[in-house]
N, C-alpha and C positions, 0 to 999 in steps of 0.2 A: 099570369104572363101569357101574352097572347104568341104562342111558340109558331103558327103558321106564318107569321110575318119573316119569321126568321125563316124556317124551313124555306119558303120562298125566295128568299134573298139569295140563300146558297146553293138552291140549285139554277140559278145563273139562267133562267130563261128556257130551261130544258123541262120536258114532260116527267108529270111522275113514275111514265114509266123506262123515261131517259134517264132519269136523278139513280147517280150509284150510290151504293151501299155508302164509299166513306162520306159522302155529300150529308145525306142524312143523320149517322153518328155527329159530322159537325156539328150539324144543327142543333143537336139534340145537345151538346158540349156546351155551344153558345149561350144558353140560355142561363148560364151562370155568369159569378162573377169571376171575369177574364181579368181585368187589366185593373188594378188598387191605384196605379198612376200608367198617364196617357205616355205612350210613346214618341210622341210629333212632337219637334222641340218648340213651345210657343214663341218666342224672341226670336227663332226663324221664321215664322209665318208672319210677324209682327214686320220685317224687317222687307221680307217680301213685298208685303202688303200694301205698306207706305200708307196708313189709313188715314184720312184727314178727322178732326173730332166730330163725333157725334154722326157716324156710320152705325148704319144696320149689318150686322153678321150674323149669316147663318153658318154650323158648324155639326157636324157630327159628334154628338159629346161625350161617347167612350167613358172612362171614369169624372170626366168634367173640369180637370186640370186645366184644361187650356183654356175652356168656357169659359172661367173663372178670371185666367191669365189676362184676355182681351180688355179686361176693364182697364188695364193700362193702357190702355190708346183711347182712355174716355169717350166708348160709343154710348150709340141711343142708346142698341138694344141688342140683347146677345141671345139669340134661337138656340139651343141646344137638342139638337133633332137626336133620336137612337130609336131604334129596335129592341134593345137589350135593357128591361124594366130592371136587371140589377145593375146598370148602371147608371141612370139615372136616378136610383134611388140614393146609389152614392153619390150623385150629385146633390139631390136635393137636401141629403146630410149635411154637405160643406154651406150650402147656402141659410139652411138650420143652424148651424155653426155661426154664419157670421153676424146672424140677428141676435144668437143668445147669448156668445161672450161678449163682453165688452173691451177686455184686453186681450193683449197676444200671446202673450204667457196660455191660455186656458187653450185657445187656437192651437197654440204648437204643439201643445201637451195632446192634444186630442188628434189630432189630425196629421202633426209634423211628426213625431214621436211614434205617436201612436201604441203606447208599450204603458201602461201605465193602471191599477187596478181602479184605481179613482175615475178613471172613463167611465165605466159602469156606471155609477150614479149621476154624471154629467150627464150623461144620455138619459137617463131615466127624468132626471128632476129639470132637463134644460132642451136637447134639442126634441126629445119623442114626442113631447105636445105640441111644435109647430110643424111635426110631417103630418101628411097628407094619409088616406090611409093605406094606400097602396105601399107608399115607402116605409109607414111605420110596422106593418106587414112583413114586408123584407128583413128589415131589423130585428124584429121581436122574433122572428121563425126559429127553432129550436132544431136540433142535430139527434141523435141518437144515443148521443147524451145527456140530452135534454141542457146543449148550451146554446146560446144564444148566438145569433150572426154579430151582433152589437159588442160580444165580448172580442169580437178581433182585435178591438182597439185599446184591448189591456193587455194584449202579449206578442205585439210585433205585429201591426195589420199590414207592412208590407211584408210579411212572410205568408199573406191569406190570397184567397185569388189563385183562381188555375195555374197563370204565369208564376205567381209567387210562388206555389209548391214546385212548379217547374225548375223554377231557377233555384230554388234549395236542394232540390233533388241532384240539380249540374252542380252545386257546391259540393255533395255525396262525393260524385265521381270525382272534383277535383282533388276531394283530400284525397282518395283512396290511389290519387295520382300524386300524391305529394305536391300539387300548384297552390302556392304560399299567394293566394288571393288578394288581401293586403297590399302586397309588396305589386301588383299589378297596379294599384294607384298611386305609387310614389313616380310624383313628376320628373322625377334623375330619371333621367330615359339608360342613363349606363351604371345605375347603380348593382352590384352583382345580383345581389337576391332577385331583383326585376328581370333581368336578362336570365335567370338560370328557370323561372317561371315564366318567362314567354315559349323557352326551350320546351317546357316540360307540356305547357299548353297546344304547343304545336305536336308535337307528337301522341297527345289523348285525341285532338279534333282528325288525325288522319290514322288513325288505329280502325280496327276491322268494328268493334263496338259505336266508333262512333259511323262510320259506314252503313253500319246496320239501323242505327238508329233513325240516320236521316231519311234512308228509304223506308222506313213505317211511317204512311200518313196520320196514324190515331196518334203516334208520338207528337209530331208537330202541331196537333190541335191545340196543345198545353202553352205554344207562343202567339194562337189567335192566327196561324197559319192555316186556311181553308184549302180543299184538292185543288182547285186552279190555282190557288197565290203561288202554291209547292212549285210549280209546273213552270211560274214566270219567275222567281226566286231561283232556281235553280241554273234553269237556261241551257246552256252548252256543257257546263260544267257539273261537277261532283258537289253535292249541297252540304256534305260537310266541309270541302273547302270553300266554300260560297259565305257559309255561316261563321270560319274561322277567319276571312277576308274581315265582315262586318265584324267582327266582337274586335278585332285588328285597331279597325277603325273608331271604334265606339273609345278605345283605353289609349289609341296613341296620339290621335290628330290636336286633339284641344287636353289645353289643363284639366288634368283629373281635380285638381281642388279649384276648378267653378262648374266641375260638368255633374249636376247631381245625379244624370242617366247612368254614368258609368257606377256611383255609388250602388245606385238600386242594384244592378246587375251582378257586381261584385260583393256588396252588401244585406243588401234589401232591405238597406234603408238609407235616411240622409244622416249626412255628418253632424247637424247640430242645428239650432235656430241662427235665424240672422239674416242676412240680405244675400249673400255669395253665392254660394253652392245648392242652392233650393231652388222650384217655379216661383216665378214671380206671384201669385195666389196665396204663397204660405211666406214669400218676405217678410221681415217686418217690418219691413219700410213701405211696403204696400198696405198692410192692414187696415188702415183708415178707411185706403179706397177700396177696399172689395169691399168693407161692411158699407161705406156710402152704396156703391153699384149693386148690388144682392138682389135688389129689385129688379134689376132691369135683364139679368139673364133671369128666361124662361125656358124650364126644362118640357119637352114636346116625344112623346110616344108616338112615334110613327114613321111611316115610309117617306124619306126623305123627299122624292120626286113628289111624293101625294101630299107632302106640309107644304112647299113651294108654289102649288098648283093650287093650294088653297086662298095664296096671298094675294093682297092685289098686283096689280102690274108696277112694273117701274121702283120698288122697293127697296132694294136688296143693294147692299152694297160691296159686300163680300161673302163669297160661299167656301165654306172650307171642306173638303173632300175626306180627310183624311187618306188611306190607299183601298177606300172599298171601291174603286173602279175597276181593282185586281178582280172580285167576283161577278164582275157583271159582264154580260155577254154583248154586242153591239147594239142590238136593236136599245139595250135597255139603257146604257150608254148617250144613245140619242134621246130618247125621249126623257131622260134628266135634265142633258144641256138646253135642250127647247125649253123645257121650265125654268130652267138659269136666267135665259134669253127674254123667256116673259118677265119675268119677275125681276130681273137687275136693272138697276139703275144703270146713267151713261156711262157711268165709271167703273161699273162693276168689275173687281177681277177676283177670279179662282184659283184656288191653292187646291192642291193634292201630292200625295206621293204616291211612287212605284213602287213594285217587290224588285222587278228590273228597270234596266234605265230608260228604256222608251214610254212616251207617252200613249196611250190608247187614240188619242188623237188625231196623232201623225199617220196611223193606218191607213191604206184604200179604203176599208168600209167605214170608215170615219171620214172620208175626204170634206162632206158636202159641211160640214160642222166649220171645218176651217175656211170658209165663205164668211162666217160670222164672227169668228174668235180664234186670235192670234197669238203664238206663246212668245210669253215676253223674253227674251235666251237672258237678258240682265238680271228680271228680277230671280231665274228661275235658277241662274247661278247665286245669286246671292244667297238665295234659300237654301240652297244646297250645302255650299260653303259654312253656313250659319248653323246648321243644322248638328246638334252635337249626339244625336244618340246614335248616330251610324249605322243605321239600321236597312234605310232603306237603298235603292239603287237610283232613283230618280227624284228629282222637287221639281214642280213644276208649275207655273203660274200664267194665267192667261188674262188678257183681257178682249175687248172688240177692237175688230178689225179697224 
């Protein structure tokens, strides 16, 4: 894993001997596998996006969820750009997946589920010979107890993953709190058990522990939260009530039985196969079409700005951000968008989110940028609106002037 790409990334345009201490531990933390499933709700980028068929997207591809997601807007072709080779190798497993089953039964079991001992030899007899060796490297790598990374998907793989132990670890504290977890997805918004654990949750997120917890930066490395994202996340305010605002949002705004983000967070996992409460990737009313499209996303190791800058001109018809504009400093900022700028088509429009609600855009030392590219307020509400993991503070969508 080529770690200096990362290193670089997080120290945001600053010298080595600018880059602080926690800059560096992130780096060093990122290099694993962070996120088992992506946080950006795809169906709101989608909705945003307004894609016409047979669009090129470029995207950040994090655990590859969404990558996967876009094949329902029937594009050309889906770029899955990362830094982070353990997540792309989890991508290039799903796409392994969707060459080697043939039904969706063996899909769900392996990927939707993920819990199951008969994974083991799926993997062994079905996707390990169409990875690549990088990926099957990843998978096959062994622990200290000589197990395998590939057995996550015989004991709960969304329980694996920085975030995943993260978030079992806040189940810890919530039983040792008595919050009847469960009862935080029953949609009776006045049902008692619900209201006497939102009680009980609001009073663990502003206790002196959780105080303490959100001002240690190495703690929030476990949400994929780097020192500057901390810094815009937070804002004016107290980051444990910042963070108890969003998880607010995440379990009240939309149905908890269609919103599978809020299952992960309170589960860490999904409620069942089938079409409702899952990314559209693992439907299965999708399944046809992701094994049709599997071709056409391409997973890409590299510095976003420097994949773009590879392409020819005129290209590109959507670029998805995800919220790493959080770590990047202005200059760096600019010279992404100028690659945007070469490389997008007429139509091109970009998605991103915030940790806060302003755009990086809107700045003074961004001004000269909005000469070129203008934020849409409709699409960038709809995305917001649409957006069900609540995680972040801003959706934002742009296109040319």
């Amino acid at each position: 894993m080529n770690t200096h790409l990362i290193a670089d990334a997080v120290r945001n345009s600053r010298s080595r001997d600018e880059s602080t201490v926690w800059d560096k531990l992130f780096a060093f933390w990122f290099r694993r596998l962070v996120y088992t499933q992506i946080w950006e709700d795809p169906e709101a980028d989608l909705a945003a996006l307004q894609l016409p068929v047979g669009s090129t997207i470029v995207t950040i591809s994090s655990g590859g969820c969404n990558a996967l997601s876009y094949l329902t807007a029937r594009p050309a072709q889906v770029f899955a750009v990362d830094l982070n080779e353990a997540h792309l190798s989890l991508l290039k497993l799903k796409l392994a997946g969707l060459r080697a089953f043939a039904n969706y039964a063996d899909f769900w079991q392996f990927f939707g589920e993920g819990a199951d001992e008969a994974n083991a030899e799926l993997y062994r007899n079905k996707l390990r010979p169409l990875l690549d060796p990088e990926a099957r490297e990843f998978w096959d790598k062994r622990n200290l107890l000589a197990r395998p990374r590939h057995a996550y998907f015989t004991d709960g793989f969304y329980r694996h993953g920085v975030l995943g132990r993260f978030i079992g670890m806040a189940h810890i504290l919530a039983k040792l709190a008595r919050i009847d977890l469960a009862a935080l997805l029953d949609d009776n918004r006045e049902a008692p058990k619900r209201v006497e654990a939102l009680a009980r949750l609001d009073r663990l997120f502003h206790s002196a522990l959780a105080r303490f917890i959100t001002r240690t930066p190495a703690l929030l490395f476990s949400l994929g939260i780097p020192p500057q994202q901390r810094d815009l996340l937070g804002g004016n305010s107290p980051l444990n009530q910042v963070l108890h605002e969003r998880l607010l949002k995440l379990i009240n705004v939309h149905p908890n039985d269609t919103n599978y983000f809020a299952w992960q967070a309170l589960s860490r996992r999904y409620p069942g196969p089938g079409d409702t409460c899952l990314p559209p990737y693992l439907q299965a009313g999708q399944f046809a079409r992701m094994r049709g499209g599997a071709g056409l996303v391409i997973p890409v190791h590299a510095n976003l700005r420097v994949f773009l800058e590879s392409l020819p001109a005129n290209q590109i018809d959507a670029v998805v951000l995800l919220d790493s504009q959080d770590w990047m400093a202005p200059d760096e900022i600019r010279a992404l968008w100028n690659a945007i700028d070469r490389t997008g088509s007429e139509r091109v429009r970009v998605i991103f989110r915030t940790a806060g609600a302003d755009s990086p855009l809107e700045g003074d030392e961004l001004a000269s940028l909005r000469e070129v590219w203008r934020r849409d307020e409709a699409r960038s509400a709809i995305g917001f609106s649409r957006d069900r993991s609540g995680i972040y503070g801003g959706f934002h969508c742009y296109g040319r002037v």
